[in-house]
BALOBA-1460 file (C-alpha; in Angstrom, 3 decimals):
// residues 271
<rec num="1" residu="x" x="93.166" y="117.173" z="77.371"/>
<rec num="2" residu="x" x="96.797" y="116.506" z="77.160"/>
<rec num="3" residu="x" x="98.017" y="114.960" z="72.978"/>
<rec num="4" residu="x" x="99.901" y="111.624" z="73.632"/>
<rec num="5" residu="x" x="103.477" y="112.460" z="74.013"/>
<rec num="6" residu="x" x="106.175" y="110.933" z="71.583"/>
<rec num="7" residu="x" x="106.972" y="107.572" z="72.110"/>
<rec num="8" residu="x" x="103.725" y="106.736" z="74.064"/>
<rec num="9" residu="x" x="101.635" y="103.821" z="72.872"/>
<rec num="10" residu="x" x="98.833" y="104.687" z="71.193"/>
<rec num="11" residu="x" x="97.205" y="101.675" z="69.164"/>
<rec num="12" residu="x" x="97.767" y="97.561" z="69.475"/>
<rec num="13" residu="x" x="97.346" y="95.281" z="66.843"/>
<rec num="14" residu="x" x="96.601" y="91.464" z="66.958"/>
<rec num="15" residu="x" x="97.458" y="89.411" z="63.896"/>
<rec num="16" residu="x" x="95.284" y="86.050" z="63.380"/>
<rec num="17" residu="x" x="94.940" y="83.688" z="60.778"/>
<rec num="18" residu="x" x="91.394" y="83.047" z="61.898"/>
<rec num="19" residu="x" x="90.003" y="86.575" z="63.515"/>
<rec num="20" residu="x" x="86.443" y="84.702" z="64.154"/>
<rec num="21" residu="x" x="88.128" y="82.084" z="66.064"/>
<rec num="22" residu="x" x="90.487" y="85.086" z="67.608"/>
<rec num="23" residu="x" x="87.289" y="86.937" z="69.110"/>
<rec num="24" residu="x" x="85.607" y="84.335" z="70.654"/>
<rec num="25" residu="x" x="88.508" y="83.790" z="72.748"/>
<rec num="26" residu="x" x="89.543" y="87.413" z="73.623"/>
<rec num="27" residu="x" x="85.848" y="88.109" z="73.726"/>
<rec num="28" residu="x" x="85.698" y="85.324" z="76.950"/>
<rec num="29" residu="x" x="88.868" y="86.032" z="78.292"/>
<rec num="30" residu="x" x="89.350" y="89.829" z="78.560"/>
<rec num="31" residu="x" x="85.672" y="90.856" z="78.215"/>
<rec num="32" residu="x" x="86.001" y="92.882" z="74.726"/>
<rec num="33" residu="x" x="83.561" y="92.555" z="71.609"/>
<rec num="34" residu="x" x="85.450" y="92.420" z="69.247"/>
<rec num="35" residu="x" x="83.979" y="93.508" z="65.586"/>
<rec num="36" residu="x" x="82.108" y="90.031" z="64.113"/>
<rec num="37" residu="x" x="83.335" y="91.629" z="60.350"/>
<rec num="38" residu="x" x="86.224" y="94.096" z="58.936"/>
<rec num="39" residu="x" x="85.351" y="97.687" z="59.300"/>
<rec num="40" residu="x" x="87.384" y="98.349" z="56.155"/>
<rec num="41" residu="x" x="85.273" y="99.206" z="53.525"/>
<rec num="42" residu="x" x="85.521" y="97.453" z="50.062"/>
<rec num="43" residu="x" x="87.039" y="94.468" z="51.682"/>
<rec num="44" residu="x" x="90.589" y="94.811" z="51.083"/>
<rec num="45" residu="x" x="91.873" y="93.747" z="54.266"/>
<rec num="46" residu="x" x="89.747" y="91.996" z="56.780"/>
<rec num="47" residu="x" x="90.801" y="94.343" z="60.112"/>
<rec num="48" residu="x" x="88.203" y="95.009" z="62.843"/>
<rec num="49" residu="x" x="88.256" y="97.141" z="65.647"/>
<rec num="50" residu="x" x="89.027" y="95.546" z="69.291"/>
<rec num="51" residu="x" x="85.767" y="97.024" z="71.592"/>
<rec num="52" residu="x" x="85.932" y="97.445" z="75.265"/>
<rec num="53" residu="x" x="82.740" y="97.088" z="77.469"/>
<rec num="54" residu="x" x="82.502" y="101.002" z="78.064"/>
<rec num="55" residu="x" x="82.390" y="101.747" z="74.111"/>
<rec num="56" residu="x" x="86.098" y="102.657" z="73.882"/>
<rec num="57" residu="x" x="88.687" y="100.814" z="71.162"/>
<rec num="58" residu="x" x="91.663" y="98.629" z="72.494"/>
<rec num="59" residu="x" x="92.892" y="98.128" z="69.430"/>
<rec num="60" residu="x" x="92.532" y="96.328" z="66.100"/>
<rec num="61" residu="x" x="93.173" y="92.621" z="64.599"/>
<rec num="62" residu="x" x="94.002" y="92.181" z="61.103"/>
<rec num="63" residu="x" x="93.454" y="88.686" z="59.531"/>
<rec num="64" residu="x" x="96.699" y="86.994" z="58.273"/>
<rec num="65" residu="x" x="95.800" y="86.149" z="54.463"/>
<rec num="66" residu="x" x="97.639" y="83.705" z="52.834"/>
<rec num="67" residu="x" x="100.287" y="86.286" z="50.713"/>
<rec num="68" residu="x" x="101.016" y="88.002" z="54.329"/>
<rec num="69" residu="x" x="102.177" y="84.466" z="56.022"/>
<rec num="70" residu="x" x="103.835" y="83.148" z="52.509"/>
<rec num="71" residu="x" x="105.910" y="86.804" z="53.345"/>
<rec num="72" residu="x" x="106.531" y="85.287" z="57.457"/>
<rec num="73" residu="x" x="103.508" y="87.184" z="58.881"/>
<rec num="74" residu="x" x="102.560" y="85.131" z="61.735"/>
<rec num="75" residu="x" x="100.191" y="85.461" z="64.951"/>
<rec num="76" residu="x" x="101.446" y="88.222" z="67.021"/>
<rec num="77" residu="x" x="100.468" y="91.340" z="69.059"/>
<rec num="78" residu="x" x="102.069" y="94.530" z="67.612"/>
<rec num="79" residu="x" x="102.263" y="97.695" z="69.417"/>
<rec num="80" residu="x" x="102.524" y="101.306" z="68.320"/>
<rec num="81" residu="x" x="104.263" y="104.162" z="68.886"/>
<rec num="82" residu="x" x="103.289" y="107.840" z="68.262"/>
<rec num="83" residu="x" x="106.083" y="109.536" z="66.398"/>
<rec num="84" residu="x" x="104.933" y="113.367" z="65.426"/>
<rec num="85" residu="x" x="107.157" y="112.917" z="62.107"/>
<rec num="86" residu="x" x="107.054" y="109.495" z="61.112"/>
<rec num="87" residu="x" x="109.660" y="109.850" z="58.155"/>
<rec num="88" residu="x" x="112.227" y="111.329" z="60.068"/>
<rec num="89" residu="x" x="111.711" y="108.379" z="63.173"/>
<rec num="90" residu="x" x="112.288" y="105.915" z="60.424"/>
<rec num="91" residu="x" x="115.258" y="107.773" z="59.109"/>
<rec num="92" residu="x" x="116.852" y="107.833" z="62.589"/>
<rec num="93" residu="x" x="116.029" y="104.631" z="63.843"/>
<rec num="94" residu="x" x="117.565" y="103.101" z="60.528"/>
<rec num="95" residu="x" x="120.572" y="104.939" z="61.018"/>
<rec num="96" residu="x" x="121.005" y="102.928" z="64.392"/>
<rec num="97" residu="x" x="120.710" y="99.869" z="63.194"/>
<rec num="98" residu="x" x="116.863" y="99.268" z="63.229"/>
<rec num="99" residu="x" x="115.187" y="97.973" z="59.818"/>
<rec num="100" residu="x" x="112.241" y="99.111" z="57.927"/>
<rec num="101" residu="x" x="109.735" y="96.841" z="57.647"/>
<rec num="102" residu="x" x="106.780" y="98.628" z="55.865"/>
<rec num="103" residu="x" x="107.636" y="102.201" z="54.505"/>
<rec num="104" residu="x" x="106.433" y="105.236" z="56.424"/>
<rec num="105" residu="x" x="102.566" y="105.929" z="54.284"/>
<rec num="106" residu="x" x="99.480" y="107.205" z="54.491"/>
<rec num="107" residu="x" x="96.243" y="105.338" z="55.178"/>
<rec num="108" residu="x" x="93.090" y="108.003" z="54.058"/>
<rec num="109" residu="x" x="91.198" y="109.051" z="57.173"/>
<rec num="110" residu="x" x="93.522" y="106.730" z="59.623"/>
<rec num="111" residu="x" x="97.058" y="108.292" z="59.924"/>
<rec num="112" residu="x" x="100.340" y="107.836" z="58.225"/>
<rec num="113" residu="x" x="102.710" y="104.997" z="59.869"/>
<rec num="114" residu="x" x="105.638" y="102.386" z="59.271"/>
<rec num="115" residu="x" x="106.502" y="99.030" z="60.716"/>
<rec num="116" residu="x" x="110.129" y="98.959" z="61.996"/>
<rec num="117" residu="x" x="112.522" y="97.098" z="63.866"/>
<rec num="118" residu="x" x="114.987" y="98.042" z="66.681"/>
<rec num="119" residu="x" x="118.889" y="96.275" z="66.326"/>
<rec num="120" residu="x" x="117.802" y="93.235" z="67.395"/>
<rec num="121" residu="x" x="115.170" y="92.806" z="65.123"/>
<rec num="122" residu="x" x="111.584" y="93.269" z="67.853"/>
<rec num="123" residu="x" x="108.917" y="94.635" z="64.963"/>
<rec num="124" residu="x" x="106.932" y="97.422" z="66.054"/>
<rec num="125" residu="x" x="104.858" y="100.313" z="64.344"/>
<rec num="126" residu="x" x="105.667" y="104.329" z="64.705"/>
<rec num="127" residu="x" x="102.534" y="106.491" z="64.009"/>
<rec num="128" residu="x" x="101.103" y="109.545" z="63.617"/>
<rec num="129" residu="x" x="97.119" y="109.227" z="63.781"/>
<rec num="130" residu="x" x="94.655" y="112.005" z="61.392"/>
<rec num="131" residu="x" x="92.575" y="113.211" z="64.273"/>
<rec num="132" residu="x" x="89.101" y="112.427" z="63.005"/>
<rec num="133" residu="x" x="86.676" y="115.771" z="62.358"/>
<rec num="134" residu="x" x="84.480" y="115.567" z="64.967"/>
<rec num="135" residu="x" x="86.658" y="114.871" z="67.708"/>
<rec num="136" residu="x" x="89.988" y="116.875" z="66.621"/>
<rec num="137" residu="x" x="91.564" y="116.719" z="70.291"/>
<rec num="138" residu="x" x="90.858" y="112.694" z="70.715"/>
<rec num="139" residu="x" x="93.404" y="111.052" z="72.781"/>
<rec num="140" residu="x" x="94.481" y="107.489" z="72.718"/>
<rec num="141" residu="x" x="93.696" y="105.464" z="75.935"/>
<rec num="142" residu="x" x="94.294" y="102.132" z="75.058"/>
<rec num="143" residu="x" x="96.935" y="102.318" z="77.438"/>
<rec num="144" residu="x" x="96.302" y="102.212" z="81.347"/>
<rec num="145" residu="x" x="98.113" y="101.458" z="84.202"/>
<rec num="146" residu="x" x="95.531" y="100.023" z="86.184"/>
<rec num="147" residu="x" x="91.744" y="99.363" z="84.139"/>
<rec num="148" residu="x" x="90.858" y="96.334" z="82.861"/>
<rec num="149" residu="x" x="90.481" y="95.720" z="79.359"/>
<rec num="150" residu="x" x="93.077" y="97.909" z="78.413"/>
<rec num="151" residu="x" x="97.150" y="96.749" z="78.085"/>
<rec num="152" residu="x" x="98.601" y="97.656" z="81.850"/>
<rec num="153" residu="x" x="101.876" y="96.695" z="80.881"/>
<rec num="154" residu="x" x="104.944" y="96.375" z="77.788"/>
<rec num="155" residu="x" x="107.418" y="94.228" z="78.139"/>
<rec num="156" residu="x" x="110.181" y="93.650" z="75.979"/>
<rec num="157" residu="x" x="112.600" y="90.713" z="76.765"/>
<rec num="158" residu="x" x="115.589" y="90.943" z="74.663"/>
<rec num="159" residu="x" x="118.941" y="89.451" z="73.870"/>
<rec num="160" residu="x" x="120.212" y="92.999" z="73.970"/>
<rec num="161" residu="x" x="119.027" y="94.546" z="77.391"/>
<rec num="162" residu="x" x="121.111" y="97.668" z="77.446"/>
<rec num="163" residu="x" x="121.135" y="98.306" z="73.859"/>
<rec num="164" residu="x" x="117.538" y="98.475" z="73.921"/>
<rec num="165" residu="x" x="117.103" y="100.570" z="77.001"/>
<rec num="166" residu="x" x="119.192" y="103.248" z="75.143"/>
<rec num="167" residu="x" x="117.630" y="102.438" z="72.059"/>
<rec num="168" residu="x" x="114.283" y="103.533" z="72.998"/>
<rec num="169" residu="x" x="115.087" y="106.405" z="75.496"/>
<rec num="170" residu="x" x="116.687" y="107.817" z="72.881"/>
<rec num="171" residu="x" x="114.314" y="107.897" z="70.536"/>
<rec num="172" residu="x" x="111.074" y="107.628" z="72.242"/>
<rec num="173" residu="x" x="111.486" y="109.736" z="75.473"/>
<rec num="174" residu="x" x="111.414" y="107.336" z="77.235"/>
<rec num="175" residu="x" x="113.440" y="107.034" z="80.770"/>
<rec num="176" residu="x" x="114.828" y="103.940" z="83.063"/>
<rec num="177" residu="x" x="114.435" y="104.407" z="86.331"/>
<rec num="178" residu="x" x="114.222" y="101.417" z="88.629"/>
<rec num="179" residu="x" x="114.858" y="97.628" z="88.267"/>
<rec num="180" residu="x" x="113.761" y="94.603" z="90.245"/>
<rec num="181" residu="x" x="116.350" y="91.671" z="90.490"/>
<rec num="182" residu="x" x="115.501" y="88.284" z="88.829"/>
<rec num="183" residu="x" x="118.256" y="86.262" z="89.754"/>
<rec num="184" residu="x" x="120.195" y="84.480" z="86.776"/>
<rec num="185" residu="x" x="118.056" y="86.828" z="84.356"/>
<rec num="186" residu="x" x="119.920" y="90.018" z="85.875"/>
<rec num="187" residu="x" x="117.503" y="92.781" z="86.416"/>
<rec num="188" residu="x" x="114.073" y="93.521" z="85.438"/>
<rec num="189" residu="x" x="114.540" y="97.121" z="84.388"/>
<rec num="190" residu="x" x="111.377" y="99.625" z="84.511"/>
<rec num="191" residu="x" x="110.992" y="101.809" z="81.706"/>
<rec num="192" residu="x" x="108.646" y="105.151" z="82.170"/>
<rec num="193" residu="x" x="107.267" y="107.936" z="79.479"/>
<rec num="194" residu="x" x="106.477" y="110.977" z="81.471"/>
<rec num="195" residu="x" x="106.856" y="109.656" z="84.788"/>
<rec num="196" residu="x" x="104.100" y="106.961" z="84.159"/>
<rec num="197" residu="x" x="105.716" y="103.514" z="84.074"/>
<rec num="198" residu="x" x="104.867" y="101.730" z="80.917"/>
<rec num="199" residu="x" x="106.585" y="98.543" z="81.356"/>
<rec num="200" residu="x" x="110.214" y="97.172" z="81.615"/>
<rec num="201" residu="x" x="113.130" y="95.557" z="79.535"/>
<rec num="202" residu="x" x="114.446" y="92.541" z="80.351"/>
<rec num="203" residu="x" x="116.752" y="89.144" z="79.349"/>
<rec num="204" residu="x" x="115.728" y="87.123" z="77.092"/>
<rec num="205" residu="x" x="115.250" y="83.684" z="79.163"/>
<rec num="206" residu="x" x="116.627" y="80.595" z="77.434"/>
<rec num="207" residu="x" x="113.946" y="78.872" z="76.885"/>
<rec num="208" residu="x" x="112.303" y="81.534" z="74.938"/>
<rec num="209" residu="x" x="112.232" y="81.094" z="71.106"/>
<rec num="210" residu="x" x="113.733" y="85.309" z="69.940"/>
<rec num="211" residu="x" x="113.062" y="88.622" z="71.673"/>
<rec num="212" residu="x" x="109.754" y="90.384" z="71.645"/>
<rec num="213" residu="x" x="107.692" y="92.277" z="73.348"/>
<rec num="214" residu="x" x="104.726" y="91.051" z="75.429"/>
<rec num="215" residu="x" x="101.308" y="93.145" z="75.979"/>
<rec num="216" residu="x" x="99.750" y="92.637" z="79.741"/>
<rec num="217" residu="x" x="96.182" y="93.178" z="78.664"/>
<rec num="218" residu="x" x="94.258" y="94.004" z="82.244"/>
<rec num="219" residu="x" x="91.204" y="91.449" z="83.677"/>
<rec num="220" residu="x" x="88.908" y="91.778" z="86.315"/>
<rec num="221" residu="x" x="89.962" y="89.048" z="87.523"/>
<rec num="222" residu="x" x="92.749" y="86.642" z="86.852"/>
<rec num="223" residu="x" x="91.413" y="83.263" z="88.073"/>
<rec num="224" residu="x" x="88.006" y="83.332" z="85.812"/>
<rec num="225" residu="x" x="90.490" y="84.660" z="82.827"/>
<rec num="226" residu="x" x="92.634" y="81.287" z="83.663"/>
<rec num="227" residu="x" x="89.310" y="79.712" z="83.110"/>
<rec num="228" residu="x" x="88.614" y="81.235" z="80.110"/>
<rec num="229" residu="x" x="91.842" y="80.851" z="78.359"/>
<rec num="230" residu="x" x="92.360" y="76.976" z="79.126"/>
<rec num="231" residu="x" x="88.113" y="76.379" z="77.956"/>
<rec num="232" residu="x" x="89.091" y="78.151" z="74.749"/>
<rec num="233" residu="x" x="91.618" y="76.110" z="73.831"/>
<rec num="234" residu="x" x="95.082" y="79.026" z="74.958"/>
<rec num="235" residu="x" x="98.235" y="77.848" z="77.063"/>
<rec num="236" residu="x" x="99.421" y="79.660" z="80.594"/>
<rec num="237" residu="x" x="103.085" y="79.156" z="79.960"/>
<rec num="238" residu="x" x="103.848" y="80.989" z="83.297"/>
<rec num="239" residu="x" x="101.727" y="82.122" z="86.239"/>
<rec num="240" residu="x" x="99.781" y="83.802" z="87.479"/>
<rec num="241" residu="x" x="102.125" y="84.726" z="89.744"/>
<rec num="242" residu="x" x="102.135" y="87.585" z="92.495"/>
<rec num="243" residu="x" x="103.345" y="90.854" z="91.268"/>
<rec num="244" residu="x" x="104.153" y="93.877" z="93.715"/>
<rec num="245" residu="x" x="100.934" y="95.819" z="94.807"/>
<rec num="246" residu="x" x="99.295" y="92.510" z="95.373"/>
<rec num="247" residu="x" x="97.481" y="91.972" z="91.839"/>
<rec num="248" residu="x" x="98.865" y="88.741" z="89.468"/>
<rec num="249" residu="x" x="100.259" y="87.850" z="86.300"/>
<rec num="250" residu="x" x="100.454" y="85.387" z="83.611"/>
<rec num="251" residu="x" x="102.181" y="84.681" z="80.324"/>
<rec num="252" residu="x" x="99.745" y="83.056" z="77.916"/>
<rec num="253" residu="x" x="99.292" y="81.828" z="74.266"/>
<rec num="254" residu="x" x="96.322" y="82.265" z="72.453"/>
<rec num="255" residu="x" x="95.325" y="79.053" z="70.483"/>
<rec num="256" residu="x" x="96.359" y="80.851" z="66.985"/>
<rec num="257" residu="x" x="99.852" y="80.893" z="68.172"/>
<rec num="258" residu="x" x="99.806" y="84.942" z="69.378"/>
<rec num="259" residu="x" x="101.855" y="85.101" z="72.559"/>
<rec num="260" residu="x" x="99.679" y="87.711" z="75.064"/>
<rec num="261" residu="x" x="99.981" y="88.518" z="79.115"/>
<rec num="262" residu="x" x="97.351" y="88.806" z="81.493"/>
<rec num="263" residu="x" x="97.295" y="91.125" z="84.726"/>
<rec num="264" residu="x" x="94.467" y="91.543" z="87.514"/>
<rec num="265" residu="x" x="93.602" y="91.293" z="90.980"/>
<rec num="266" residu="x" x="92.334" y="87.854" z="92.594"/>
<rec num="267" residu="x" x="88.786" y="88.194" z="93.438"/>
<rec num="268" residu="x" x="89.255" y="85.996" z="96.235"/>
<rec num="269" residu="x" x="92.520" y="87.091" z="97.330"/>
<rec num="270" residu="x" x="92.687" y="88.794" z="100.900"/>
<rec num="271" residu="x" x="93.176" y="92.436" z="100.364"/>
């Protein structure tokens, strides 16, 4: 089994005010089961593990506490990236004009990491995980191009297109290869680690509020995950719309405030 190359994602992180209220609409929407309590022990941060249906992790949420939104913590998805030596990531990505957010450290048993920012400002973590005893070759797969209940798809729209694109190939391995026109947005340009396309980088559109990224989570189906997200109280803000190789798309927000995307086939779609 191959280690997740630099600059892959490896972990993503949802940040709620109300985690209860936070699983019980992920739980009906994507199909996870999520933790019903924090798996930290002792209680100093609530943060519970994100469960898919075949026993694998998608993530985690951590519950926004009243010090962390008095510091402008709010709802969001979080992504992050595995850097083999955290410190010297940090070092280089502040010396191009990304900011440091949370100081490269160690968390006992979990892996050391840092919360950082590129130019523009887009938070995301850098991390290098402690491979657990019992399973010293583990892999992340909470990335997948094409399961369900994993993120298919990263997607960064930005105010900065270009800087960005050489932002992150630069320091993440990453390569741009492709693009897909979008009219008065300019292109849609498709990033890839290792040949596998991750996601793309594109204009920020007007009406957006700042850049950031967006994490396609994957359903089994997008029309009963419509269903689920308008019965548990979410917003579509765009979509679902048809994306090339025939499967859809949607842009949501999760009743919290977390902004999240959707991807899946139609069930009833003709193939």
């Amino acid at each position: 089994m191959m280690p997740n190359p630099e600059g892959s994602f490896i972990w993503y992180e949802l940040m709620s005010p109300d985690p209860d209220a936070s699983k019980a609409f992920y739980d009906a929407v994507v199909g996870w089961n999520i933790e019903a309590q924090s798996s930290v022990p002792g209680g100093a941060v609530d943060y519970r593990m994100i469960t898919r249906s075949d026993g694998g992790n998608a993530g985690g949420m951590l519950k926004l506490d009243a010090a962390m939104q008095a510091h402008g913590a709010r709802p969001m998805w979080l992504g992050y990236l595995y850097a083999e030596d955290v410190d010297a990531t940090v070092a280089v990505i502040g010396e191009d004009g990304g900011k440091t957010l949370i100081p490269p450290h160690d968390v006992p048993g979990i892996g050391r990491f840092a919360m950082v920012t590129d130019p523009v400002g887009v938070p995301f973590y850098v991390m290098k995980p402690t491979p657990s005893a019992d399973k010293p070759d583990a892999v992340s797969d909470v990335f997948s191009v094409d399961q369900p209940q994993h993120v298919r798809w990263n997607e960064l729209s930005t105010i900065d297109q270009d800087g960005a694109v050489a932002f992150f190939t630069r320091h993440f391995g990453w390569t741009q290869e492709g693009a897909m026109p979008m009219g008065e947005l300019g292109d849609y340009k498709f990033i890839q680690r290792d040949g596998v396309g991750i996601g793309a980088i594109m204009n920020k559109p007007p009406q957006a509020p700042m850049s950031g990224w967006t994490y396609y989570i994957g359903v089994d189906d997008i029309d009963r995950a419509v269903s689920a997200v308008t019965a548990g109280g979410g917003q579509i803000l765009f979509g679902p719309m048809e994306i090339p190789g025939g499967e859809f798309s949607l842009n949501g927000m999760d009743p919290q405030g977390a902004a999240f995307g959707l991807v899946g086939p139609r069930k009833g779609a003709k193939v």
